[in-house]
N, CA, C and O atoms as a GROMACS GRO file, in nm:
protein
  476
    1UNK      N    1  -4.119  -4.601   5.263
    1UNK     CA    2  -4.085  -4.638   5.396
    1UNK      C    3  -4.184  -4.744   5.439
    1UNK      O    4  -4.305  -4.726   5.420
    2UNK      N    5  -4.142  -4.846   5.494
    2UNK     CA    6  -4.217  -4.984   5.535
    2UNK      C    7  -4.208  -4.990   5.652
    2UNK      O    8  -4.109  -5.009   5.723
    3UNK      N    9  -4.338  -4.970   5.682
    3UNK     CA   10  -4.355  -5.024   5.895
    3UNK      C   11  -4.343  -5.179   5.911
    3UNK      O   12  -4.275  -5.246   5.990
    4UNK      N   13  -4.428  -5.215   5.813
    4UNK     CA   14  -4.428  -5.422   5.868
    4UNK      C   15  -4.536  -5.462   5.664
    4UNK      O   16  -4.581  -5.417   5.558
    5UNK      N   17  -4.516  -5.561   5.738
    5UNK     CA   18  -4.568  -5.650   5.597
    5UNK      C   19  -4.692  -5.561   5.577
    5UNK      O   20  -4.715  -5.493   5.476
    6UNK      N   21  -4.770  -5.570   5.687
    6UNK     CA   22  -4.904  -5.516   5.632
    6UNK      C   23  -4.947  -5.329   5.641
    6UNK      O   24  -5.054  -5.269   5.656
    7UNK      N   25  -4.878  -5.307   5.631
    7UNK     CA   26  -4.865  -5.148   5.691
    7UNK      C   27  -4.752  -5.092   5.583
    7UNK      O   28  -4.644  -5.151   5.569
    8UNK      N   29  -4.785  -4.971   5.505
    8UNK     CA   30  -4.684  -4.877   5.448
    8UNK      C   31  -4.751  -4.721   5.475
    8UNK      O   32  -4.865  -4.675   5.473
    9UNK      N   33  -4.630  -4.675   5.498
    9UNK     CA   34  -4.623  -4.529   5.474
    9UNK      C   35  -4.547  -4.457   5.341
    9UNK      O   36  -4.437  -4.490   5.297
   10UNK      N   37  -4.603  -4.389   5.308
   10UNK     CA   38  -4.568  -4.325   5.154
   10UNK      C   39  -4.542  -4.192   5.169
   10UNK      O   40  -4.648  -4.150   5.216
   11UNK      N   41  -4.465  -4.095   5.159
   11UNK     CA   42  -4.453  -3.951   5.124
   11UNK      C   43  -4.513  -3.920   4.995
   11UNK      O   44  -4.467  -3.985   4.901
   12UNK      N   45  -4.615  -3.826   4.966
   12UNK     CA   46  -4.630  -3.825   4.813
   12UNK      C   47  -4.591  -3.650   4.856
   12UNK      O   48  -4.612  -3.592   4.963
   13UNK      N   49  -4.522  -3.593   4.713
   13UNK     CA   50  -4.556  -3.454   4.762
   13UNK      C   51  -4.648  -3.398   4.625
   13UNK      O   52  -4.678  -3.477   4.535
   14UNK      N   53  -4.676  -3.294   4.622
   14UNK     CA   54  -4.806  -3.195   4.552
   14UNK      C   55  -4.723  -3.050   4.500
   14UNK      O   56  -4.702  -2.955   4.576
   15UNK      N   57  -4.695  -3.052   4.404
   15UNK     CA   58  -4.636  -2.925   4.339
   15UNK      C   59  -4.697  -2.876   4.218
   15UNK      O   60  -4.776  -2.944   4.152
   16UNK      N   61  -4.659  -2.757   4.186
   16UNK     CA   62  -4.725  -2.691   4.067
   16UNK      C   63  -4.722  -2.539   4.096
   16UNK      O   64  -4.697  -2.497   4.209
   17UNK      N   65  -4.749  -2.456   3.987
   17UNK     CA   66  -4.737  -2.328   4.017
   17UNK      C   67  -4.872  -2.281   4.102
   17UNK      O   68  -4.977  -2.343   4.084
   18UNK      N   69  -4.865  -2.160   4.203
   18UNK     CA   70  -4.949  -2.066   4.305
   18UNK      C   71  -5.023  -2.073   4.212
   18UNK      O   72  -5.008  -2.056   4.091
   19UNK      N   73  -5.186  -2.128   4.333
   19UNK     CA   74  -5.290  -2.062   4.270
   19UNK      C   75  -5.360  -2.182   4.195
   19UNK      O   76  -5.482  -2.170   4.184
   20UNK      N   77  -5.294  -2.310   4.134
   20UNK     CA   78  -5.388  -2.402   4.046
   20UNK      C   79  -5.468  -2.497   4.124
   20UNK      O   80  -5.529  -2.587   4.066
   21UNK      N   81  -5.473  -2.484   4.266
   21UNK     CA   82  -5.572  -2.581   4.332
   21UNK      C   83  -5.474  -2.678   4.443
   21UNK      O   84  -5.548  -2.712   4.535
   22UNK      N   85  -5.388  -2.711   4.455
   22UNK     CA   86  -5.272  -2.796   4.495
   22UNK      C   87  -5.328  -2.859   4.685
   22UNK      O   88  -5.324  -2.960   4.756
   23UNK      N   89  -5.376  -2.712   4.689
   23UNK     CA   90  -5.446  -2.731   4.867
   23UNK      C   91  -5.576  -2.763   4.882
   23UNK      O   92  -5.600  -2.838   4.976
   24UNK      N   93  -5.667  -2.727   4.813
   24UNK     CA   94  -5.786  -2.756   4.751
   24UNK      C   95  -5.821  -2.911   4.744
   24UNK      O   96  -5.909  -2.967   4.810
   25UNK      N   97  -5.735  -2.972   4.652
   25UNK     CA   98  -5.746  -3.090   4.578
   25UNK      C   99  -5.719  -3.165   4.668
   25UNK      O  100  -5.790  -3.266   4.672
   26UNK      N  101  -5.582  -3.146   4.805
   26UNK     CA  102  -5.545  -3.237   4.849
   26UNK      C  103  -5.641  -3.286   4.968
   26UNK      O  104  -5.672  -3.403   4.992
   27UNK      N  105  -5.693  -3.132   5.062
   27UNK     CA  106  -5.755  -3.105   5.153
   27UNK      C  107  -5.937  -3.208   5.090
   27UNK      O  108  -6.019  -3.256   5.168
   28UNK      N  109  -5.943  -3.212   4.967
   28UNK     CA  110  -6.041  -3.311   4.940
   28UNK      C  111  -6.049  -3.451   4.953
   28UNK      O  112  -6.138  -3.535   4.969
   29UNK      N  113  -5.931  -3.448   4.942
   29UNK     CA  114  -5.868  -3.606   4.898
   29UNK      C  115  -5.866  -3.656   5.058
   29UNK      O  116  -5.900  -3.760   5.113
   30UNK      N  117  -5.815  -3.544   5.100
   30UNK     CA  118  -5.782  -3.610   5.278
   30UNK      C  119  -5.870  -3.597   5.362
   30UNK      O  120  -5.866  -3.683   5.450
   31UNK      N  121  -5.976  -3.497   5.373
   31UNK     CA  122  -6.085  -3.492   5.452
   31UNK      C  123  -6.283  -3.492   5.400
   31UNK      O  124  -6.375  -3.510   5.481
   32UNK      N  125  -6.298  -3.473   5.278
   32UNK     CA  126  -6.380  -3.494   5.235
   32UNK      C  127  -6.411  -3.330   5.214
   32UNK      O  128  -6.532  -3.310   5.205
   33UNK      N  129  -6.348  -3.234   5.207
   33UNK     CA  130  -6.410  -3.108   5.237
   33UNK      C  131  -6.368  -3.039   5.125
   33UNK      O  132  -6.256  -3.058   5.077
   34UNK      N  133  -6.459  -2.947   5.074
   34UNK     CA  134  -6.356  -2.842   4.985
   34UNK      C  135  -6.384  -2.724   4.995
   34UNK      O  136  -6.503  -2.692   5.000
   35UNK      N  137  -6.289  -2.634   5.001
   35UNK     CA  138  -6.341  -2.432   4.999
   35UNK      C  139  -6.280  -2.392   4.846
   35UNK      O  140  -6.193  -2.446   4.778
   36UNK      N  141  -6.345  -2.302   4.829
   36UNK     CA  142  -6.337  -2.263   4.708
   36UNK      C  143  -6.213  -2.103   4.738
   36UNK      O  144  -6.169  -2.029   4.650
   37UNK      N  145  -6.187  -2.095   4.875
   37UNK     CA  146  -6.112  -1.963   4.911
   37UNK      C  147  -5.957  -2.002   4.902
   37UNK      O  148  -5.898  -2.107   4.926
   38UNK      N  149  -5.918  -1.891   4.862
   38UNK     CA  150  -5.797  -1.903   4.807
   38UNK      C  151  -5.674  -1.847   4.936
   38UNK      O  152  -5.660  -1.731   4.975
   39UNK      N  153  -5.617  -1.936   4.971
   39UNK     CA  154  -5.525  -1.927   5.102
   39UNK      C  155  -5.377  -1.971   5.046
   39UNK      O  156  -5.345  -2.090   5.038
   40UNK      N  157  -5.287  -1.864   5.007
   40UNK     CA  158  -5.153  -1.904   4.993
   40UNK      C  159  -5.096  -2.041   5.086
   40UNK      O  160  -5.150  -2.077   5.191
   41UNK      N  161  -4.994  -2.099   5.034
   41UNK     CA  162  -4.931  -2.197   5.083
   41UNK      C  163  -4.809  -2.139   5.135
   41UNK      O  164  -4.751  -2.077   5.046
   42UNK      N  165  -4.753  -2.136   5.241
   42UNK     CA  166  -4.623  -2.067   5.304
   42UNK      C  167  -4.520  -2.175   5.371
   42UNK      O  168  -4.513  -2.211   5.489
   43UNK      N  169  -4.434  -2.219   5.249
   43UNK     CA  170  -4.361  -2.327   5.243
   43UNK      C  171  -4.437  -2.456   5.217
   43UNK      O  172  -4.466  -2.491   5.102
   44UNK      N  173  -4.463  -2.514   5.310
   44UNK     CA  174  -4.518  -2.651   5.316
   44UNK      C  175  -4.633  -2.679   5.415
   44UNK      O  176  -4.613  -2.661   5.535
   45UNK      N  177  -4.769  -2.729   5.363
   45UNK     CA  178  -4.868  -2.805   5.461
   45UNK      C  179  -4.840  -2.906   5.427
   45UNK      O  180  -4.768  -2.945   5.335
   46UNK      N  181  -4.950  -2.999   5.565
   46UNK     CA  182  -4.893  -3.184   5.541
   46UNK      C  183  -5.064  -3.179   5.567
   46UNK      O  184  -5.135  -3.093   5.619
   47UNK      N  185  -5.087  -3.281   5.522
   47UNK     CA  186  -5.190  -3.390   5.571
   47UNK      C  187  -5.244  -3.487   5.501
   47UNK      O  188  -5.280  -3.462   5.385
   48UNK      N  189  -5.265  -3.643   5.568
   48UNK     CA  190  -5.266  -3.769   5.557
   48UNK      C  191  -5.365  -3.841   5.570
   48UNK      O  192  -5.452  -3.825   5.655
   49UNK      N  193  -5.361  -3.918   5.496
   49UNK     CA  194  -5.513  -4.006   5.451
   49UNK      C  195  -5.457  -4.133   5.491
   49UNK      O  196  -5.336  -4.157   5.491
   50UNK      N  197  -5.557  -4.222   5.530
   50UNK     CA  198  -5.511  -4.376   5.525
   50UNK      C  199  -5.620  -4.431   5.489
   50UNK      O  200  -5.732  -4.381   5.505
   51UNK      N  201  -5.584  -4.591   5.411
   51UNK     CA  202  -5.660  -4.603   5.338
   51UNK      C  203  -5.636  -4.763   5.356
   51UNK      O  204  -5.551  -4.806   5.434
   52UNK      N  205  -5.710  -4.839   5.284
   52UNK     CA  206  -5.676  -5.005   5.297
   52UNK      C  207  -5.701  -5.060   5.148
   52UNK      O  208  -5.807  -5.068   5.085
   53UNK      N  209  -5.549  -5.100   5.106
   53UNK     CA  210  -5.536  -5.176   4.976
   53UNK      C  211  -5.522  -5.353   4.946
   53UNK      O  212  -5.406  -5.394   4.948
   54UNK      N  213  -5.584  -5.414   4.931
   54UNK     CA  214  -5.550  -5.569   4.934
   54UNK      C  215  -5.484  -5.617   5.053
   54UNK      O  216  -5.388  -5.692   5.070
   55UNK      N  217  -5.546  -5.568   5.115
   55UNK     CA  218  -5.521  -5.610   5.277
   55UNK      C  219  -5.412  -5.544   5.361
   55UNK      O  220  -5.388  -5.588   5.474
   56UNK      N  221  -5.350  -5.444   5.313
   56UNK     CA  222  -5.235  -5.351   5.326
   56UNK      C  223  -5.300  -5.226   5.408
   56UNK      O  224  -5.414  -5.183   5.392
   57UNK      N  225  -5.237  -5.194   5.466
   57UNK     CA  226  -5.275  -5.084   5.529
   57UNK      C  227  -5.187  -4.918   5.490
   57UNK      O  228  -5.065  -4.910   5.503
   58UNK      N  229  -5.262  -4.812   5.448
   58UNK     CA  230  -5.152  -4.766   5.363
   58UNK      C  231  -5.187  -4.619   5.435
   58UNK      O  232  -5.298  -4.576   5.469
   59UNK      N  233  -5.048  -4.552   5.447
   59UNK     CA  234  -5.088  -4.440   5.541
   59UNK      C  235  -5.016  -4.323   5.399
   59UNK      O  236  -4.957  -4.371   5.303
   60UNK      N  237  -5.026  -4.252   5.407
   60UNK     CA  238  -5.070  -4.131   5.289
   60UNK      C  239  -5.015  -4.005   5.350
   60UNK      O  240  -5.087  -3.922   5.404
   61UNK      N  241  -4.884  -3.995   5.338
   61UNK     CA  242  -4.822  -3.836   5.407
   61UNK      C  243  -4.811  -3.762   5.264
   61UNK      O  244  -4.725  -3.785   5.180
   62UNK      N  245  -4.926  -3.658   5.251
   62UNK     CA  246  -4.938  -3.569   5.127
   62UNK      C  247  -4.868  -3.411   5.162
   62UNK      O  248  -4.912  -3.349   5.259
   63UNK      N  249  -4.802  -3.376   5.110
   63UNK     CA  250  -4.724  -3.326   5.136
   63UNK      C  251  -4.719  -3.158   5.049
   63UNK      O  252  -4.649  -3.139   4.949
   64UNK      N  253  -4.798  -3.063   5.106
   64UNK     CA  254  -4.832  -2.963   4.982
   64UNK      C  255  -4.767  -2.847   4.996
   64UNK      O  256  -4.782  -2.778   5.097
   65UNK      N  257  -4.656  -2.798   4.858
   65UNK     CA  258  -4.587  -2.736   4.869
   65UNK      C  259  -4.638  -2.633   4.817
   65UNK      O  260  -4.742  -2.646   4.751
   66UNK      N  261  -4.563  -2.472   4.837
   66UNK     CA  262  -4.566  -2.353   4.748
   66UNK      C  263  -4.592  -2.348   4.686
   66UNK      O  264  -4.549  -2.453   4.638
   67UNK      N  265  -4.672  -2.281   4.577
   67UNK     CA  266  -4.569  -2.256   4.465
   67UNK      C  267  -4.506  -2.104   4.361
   67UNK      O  268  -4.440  -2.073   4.261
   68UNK      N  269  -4.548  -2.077   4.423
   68UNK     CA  270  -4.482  -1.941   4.476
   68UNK      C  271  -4.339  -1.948   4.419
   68UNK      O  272  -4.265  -2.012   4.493
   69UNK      N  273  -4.278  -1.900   4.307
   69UNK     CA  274  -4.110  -1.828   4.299
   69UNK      C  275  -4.021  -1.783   4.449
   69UNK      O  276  -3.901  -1.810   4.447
   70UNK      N  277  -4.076  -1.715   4.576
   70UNK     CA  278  -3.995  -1.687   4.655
   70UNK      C  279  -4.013  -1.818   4.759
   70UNK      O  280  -3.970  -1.805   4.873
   71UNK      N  281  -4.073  -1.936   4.723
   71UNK     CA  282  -4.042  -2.016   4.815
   71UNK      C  283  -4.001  -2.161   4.777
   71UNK      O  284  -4.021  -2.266   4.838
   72UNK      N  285  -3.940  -2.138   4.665
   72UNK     CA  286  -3.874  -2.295   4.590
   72UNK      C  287  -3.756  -2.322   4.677
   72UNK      O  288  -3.726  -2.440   4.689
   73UNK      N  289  -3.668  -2.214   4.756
   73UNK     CA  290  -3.553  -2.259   4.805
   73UNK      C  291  -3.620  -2.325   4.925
   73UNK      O  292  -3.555  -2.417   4.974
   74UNK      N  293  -3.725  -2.301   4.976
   74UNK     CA  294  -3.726  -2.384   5.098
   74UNK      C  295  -3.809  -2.522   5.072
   74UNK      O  296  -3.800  -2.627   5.136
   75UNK      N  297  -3.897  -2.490   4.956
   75UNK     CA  298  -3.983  -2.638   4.939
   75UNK      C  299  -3.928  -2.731   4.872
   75UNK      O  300  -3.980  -2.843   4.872
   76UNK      N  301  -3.754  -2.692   4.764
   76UNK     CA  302  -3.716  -2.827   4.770
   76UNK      C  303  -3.650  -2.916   4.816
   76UNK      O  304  -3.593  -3.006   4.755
   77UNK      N  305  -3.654  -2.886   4.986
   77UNK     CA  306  -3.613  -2.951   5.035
   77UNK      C  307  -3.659  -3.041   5.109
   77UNK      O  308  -3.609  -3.124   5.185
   78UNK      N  309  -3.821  -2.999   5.057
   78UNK     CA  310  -3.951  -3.064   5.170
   78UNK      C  311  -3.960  -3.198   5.010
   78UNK      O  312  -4.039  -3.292   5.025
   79UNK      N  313  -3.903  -3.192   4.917
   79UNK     CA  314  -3.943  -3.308   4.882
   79UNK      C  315  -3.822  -3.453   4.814
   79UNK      O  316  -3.826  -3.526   4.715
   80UNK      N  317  -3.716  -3.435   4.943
   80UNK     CA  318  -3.673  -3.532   4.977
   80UNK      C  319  -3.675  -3.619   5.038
   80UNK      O  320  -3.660  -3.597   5.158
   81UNK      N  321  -3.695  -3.761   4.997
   81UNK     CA  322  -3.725  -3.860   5.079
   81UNK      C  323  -3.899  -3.882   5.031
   81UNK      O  324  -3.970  -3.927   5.120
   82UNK      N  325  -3.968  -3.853   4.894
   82UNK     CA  326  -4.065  -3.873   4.832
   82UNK      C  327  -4.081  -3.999   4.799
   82UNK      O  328  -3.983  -4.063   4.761
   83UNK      N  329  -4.220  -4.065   4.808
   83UNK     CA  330  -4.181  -4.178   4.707
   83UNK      C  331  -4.311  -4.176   4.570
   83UNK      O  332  -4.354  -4.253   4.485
   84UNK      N  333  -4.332  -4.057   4.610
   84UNK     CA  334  -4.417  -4.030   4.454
   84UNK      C  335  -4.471  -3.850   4.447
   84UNK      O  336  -4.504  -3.795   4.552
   85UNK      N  337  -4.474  -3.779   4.327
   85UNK     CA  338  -4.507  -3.688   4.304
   85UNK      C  339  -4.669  -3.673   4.222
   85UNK      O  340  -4.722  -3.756   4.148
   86UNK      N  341  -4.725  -3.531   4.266
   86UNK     CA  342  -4.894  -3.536   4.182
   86UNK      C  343  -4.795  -3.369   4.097
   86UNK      O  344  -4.762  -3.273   4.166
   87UNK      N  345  -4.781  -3.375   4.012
   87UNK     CA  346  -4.779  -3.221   3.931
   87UNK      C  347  -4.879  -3.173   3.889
   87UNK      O  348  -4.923  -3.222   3.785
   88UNK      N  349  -4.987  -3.009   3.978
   88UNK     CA  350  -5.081  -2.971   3.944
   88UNK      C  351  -5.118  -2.876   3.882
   88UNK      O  352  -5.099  -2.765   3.932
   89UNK      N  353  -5.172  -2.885   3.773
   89UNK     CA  354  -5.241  -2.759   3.660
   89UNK      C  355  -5.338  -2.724   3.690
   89UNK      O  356  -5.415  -2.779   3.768
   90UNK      N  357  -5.359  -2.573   3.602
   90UNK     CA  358  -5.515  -2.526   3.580
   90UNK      C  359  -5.519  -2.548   3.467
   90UNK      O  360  -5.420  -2.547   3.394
   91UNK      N  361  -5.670  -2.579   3.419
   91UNK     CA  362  -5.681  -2.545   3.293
   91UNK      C  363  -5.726  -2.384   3.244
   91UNK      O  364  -5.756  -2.334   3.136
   92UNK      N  365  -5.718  -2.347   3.347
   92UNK     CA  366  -5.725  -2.172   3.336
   92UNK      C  367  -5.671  -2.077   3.318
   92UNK      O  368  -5.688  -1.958   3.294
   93UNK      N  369  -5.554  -2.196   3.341
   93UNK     CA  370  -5.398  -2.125   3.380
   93UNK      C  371  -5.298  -2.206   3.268
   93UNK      O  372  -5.231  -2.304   3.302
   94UNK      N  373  -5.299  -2.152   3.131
   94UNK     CA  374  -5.206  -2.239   3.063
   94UNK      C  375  -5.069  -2.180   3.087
   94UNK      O  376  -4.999  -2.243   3.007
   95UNK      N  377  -5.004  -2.110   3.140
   95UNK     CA  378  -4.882  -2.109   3.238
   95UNK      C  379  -4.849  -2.214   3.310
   95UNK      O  380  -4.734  -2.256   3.324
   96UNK      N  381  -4.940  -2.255   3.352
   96UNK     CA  382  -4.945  -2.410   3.502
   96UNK      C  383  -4.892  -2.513   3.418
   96UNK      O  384  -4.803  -2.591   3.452
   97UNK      N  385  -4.968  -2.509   3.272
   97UNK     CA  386  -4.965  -2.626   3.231
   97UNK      C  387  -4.850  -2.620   3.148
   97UNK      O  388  -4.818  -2.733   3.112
   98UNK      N  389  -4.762  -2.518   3.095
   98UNK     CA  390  -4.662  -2.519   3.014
   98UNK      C  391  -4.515  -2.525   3.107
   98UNK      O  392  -4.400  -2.524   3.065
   99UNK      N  393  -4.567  -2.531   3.252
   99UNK     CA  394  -4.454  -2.543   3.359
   99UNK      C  395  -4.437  -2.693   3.424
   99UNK      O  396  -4.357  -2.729   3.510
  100UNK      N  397  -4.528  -2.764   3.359
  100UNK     CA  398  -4.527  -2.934   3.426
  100UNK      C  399  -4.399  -2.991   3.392
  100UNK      O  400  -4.366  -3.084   3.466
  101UNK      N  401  -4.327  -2.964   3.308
  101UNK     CA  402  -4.182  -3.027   3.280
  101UNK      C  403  -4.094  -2.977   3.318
  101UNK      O  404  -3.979  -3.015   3.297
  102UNK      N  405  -4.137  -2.844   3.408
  102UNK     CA  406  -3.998  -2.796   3.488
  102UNK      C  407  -4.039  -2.846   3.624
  102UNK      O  408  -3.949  -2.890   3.694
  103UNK      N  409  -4.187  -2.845   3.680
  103UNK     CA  410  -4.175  -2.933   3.793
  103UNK      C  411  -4.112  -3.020   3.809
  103UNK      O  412  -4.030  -3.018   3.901
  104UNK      N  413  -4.123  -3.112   3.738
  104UNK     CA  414  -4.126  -3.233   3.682
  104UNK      C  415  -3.984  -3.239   3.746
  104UNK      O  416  -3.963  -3.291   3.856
  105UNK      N  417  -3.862  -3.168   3.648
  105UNK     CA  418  -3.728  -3.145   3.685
  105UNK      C  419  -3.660  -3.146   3.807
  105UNK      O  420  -3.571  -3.217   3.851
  106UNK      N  421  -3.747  -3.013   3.871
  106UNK     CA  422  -3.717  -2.953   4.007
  106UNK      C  423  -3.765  -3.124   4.117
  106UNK      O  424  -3.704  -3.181   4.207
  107UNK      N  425  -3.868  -3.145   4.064
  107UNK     CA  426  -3.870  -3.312   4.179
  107UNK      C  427  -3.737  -3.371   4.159
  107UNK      O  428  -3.651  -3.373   4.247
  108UNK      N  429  -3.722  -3.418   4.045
  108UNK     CA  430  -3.602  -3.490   3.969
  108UNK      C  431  -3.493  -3.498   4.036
  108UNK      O  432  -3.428  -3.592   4.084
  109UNK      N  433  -3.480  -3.363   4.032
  109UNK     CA  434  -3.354  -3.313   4.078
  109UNK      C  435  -3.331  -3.332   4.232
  109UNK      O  436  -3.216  -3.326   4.275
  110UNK      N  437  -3.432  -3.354   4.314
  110UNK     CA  438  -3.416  -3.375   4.425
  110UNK      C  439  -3.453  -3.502   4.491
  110UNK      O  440  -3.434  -3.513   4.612
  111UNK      N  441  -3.498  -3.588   4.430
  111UNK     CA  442  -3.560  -3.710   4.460
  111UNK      C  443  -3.554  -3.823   4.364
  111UNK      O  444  -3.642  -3.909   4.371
  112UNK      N  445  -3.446  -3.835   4.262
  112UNK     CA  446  -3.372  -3.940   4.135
  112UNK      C  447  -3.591  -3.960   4.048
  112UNK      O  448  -3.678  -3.874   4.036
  113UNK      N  449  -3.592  -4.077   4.022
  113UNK     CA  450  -3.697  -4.102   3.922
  113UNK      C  451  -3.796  -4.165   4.017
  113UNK      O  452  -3.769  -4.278   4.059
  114UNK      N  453  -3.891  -4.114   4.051
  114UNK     CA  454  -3.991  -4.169   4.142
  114UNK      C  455  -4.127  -4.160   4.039
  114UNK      O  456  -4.127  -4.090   3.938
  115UNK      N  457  -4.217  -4.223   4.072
  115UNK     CA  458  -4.348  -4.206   3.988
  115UNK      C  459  -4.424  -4.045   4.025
  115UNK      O  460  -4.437  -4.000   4.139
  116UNK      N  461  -4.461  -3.988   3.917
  116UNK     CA  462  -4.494  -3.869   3.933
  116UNK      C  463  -4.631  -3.876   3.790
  116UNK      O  464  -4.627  -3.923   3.676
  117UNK      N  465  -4.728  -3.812   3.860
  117UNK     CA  466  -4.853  -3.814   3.777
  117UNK      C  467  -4.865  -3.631   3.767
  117UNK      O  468  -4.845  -3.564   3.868
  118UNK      N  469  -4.897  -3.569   3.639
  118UNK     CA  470  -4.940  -3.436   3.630
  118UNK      C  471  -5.092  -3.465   3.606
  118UNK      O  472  -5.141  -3.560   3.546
  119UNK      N  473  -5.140  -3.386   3.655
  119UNK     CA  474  -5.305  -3.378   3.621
  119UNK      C  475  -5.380  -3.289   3.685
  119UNK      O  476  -5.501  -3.282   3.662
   0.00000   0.00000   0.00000
């Protein structure tokens, strides 16, 4: 989504299975802060970073879903209208990591081929 030449807004959303960091990581990324306490996600949190790229002004709607089994019917609907996906693992959790290609899907499936990074 484009405000003006020098200004964009981006939806990214944040998926992966409960529990691998997803709120953690983002809540770093967006405020400088991190807790190490573990707080379920109940559907969807948002929060946004802005940032300045080659003279662009770039606003950052991060978008952090479930991931939780009883709440896929409502979070995939929070990631329509994406224009990029983060798919998140543990390395603690090789479950997390043997599920990145069904994330992967479940975006897919709701948002055609957008850039999507697992890590």
């Amino acid at each position: 989504m484009s405000l003006s030449d020098d200004e964009v807004a981006l939806k990214i959303v944040v998926v992966g299975n409960g529990g691998v960091g997803k709120s953690s990581l983002i809540q770093r990324f967006a405020t400088g802060l991190f807790t190490q306490e573990y707080k379920k996600t109940i559907g969807v949190d948002f929060l946004q970073r802005s940032l300045s790229l080659a003279g662009i002004s770039i606003n950052l709607m991060l978008w952090d879903t479930a991931g939780q089994e009883e709440f896929h019917s409502v979070t995939r609907a929070y990631y329509r209208g994406a224009h990029g996906a983060v798919i998140v693992y543990s390395r603690d959790d090789p479950e997390s990591f043997a599920n990145v290609e069904d994330w992967k899907k479940r975006v897919s499936n709701e948002c055609g081929e957008i850039p999507m990074d697992g890590g």
